[in-house]
C-alpha positions as CSV (number, residue, x, y, z in Angstrom):
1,X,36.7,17.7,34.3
2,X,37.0,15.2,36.5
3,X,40.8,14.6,39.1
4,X,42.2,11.1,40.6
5,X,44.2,10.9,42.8
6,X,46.8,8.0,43.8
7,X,49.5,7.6,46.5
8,X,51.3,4.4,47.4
9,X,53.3,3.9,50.5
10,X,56.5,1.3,50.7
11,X,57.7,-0.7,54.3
12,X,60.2,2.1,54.7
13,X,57.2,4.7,54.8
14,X,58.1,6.6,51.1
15,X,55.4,7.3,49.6
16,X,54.6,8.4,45.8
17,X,51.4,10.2,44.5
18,X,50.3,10.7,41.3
19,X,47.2,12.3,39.8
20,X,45.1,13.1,36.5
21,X,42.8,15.3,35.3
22,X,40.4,13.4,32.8
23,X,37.2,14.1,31.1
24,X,34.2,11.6,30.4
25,X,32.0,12.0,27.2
26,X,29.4,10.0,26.7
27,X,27.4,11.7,24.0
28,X,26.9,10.8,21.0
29,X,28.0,12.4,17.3
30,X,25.8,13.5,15.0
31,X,25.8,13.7,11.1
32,X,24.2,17.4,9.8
33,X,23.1,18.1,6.3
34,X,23.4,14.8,4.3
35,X,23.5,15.2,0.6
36,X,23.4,12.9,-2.1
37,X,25.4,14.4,-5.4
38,X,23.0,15.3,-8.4
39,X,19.6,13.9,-6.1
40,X,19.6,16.2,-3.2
41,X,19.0,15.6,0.7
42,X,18.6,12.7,2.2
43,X,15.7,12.1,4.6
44,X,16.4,8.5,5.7
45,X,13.8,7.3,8.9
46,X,14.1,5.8,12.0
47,X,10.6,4.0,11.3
48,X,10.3,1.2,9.3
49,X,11.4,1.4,5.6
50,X,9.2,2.6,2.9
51,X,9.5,3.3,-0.8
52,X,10.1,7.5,0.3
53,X,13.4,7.1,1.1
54,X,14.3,5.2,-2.3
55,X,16.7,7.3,-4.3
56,X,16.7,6.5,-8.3
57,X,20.9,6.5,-9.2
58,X,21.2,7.4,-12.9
59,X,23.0,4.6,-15.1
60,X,25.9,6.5,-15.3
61,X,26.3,7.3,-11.7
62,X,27.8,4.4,-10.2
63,X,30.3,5.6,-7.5
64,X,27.7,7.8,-6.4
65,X,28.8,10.6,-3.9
66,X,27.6,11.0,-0.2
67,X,28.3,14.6,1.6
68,X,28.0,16.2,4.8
69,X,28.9,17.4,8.2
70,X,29.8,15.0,11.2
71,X,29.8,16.7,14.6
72,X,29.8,16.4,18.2
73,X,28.4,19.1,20.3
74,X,29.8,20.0,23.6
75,X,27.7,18.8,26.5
76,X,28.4,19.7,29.9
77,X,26.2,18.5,33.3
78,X,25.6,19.2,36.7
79,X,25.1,17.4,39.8
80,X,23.6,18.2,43.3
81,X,24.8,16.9,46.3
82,X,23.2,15.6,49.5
83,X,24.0,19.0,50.9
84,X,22.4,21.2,48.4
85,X,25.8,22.4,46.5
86,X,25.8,21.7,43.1
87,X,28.7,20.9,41.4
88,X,28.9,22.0,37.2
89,X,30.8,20.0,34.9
90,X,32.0,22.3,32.0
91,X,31.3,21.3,29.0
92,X,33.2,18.5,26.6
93,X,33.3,17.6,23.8
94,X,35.8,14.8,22.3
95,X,35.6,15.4,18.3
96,X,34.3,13.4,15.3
97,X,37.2,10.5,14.9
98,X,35.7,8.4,11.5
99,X,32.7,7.7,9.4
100,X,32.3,4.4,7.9
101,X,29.9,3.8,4.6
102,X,28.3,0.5,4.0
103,X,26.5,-0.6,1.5
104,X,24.6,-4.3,0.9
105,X,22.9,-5.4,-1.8
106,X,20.1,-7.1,-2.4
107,X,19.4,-10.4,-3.6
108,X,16.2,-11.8,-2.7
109,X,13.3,-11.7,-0.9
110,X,14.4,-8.7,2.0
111,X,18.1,-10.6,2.0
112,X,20.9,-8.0,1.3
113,X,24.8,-9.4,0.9
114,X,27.8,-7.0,1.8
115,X,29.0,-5.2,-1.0
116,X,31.2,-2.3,-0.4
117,X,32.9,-1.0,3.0
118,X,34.6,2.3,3.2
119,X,36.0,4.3,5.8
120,X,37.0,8.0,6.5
121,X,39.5,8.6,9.0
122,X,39.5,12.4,10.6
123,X,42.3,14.4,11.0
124,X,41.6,18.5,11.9
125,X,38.4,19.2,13.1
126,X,37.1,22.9,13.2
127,X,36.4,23.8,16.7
128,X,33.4,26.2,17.7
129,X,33.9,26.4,21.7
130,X,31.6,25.1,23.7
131,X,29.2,24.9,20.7
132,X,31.0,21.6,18.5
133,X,33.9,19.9,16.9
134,X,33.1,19.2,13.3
135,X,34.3,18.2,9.8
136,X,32.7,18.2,6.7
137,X,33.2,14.8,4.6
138,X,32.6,13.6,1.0
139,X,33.0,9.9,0.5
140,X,31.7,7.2,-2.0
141,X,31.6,3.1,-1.9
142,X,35.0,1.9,-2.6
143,X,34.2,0.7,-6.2
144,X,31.4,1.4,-8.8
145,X,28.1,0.1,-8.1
146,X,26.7,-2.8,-10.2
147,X,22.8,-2.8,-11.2
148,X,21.2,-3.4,-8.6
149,X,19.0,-2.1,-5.0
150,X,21.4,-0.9,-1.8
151,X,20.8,-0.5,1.2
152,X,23.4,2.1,2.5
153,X,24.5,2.7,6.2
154,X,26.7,5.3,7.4
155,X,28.0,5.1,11.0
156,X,29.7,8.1,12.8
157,X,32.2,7.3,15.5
158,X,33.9,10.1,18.2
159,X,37.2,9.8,19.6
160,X,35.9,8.0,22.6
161,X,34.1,5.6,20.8
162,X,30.4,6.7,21.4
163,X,28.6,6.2,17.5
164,X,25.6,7.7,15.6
165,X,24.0,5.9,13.1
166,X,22.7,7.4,10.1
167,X,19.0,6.4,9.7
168,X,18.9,4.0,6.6
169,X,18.3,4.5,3.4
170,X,18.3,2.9,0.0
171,X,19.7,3.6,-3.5
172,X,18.2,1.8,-6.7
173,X,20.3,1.5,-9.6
174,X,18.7,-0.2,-12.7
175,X,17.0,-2.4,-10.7
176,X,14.3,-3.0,-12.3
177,X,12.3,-3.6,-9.4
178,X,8.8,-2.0,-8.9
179,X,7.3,0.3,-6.3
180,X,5.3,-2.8,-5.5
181,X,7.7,-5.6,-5.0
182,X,9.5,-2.7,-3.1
183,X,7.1,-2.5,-0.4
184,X,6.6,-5.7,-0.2
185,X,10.1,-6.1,0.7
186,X,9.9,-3.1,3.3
187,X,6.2,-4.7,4.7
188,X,8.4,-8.0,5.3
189,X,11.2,-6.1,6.9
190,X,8.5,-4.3,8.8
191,X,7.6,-8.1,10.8
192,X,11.2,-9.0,11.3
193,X,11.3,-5.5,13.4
194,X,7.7,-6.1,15.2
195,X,9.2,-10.0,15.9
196,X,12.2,-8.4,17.6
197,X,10.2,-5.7,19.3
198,X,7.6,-8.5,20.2
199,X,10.3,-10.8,21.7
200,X,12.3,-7.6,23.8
201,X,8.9,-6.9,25.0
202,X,8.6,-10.8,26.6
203,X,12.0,-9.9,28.5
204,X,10.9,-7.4,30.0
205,X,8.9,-6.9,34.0
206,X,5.6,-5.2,33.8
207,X,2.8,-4.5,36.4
208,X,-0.4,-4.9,36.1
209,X,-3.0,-4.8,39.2
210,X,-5.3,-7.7,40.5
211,X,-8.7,-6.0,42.0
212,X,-10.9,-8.3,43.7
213,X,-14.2,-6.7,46.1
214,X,-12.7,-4.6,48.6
215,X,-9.2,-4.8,48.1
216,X,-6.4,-4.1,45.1
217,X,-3.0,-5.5,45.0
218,X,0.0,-4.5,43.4
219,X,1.4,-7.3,41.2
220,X,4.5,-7.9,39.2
221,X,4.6,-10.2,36.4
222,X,7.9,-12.0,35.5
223,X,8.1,-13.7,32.4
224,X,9.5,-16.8,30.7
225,X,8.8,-18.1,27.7
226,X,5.3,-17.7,27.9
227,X,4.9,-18.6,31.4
228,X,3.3,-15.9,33.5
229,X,4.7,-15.8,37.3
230,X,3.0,-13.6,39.7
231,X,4.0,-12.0,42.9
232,X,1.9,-11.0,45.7
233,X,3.1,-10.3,49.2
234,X,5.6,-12.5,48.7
235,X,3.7,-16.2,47.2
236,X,4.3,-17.5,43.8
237,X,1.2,-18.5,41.4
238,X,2.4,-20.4,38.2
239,X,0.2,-20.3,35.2
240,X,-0.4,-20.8,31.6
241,X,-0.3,-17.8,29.4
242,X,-1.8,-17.3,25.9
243,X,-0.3,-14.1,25.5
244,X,0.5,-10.9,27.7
């Protein structure tokens, strides 16, 4: 918990204070035990997709049913201060507030088209003190699937607005695509993440060190679209760069 303070004095010398007691979370939720109706758990991955995490929908099973548990654990912190006290900070926690399921279809290639948006709005929430605030949820796309491959996303908000995402997974429904042509979608989705990563990785400062006969020095590397600048005890060098 966390107190302000205000006070506000007018010309005559009346003043007026008012105070708060507030809170700041800045954890996120968390989604527990993920079920798919009639299939079983769902894995999903943070890594790059792959045809393990492909669930087979029968034909008759086209509003197909998603359950589990959203929470938010309490998290609490410390600090210490200059003088050696440390102050604790009891623990919060603010409370699952939605869950939103997407789903996107796709069309061609490793291009996917919005297809169904649906979300949950939480109203009680079970509280375990200082362990977590949690719900349990069912919830399905907001009308029956077509034939057809899905890639579904489920994103959990708090009542702050800190979110989890659910690691993605897919859903094939008469598709009639192969394990084959799957992976090759995934491999092509694969090198749209590496580009990303790739291009993230050309924003960023790194160090490397220059060692000549005698000496070493310390050198940062800054760069810009392929240009390599180098800094050493303060004098620039500008030169081409092939790659870093």
């Amino acid at each position: 918990m966390h107190n302000w303070k205000v006070t506000s004095t007018n010309v005559a010398g009346v003043t007026t204070t008012q105070n708060s007691i507030f809170s700041i979370d800045n954890q996120k939720p968390n989604i527990k035990n993920l079920n798919l109706a009639g299939i079983g758990n769902i894995q999903g991955t943070n890594t790059s997709n792959t045809s393990n995490n492909v669930y087979h929908l029968h034909s008759s099973n086209r509003l197909p049913t998603l359950k589990g548990t959203a929470t938010d654990p309490y998290f609490g912190s410390t600090k210490t201060n200059q003088n050696g006290i440390v102050d604790i900070f009891e623990k919060i926690a603010s409370g699952p507030k939605s869950i939103t399921l997407l789903m996107e279809r796709l069309v061609s290639g490793n291009n996917y088209t919005h297809y169904s948006t649906k979300t949950i709005n939480f109203s009680t929430l079970v509280d375990t003190q200082d362990v977590e605030k949690y719900k349990d949820f069912t919830i399905s796309p907001s009308f029956p699937l077509i034939n057809g491959y899905y890639k579904v996303t489920l994103t959990l908000t708090d009542m702050v607005g800190n979110s989890y995402k659910q690691p993605t997974f897919f859903l094939d429904l008469n598709s009639n695509y192969t394990k084959t042509l799957l992976d090759t979608v995934f491999e092509k989705e694969k090198k749209t993440e590496n580009k990303e990563k790739q291009q993230q990785k050309e924003k960023e400062t790194v160090e490397f060190t220059l060692g000549g006969e005698g000496k070493t020095n310390k050198t940062s590397v800054i760069i810009f679209s392929g240009l390599v600048l180098l800094v050493v005890t303060g004098v620039w060098w500008r030169k081409k760069s092939k790659s870093v």
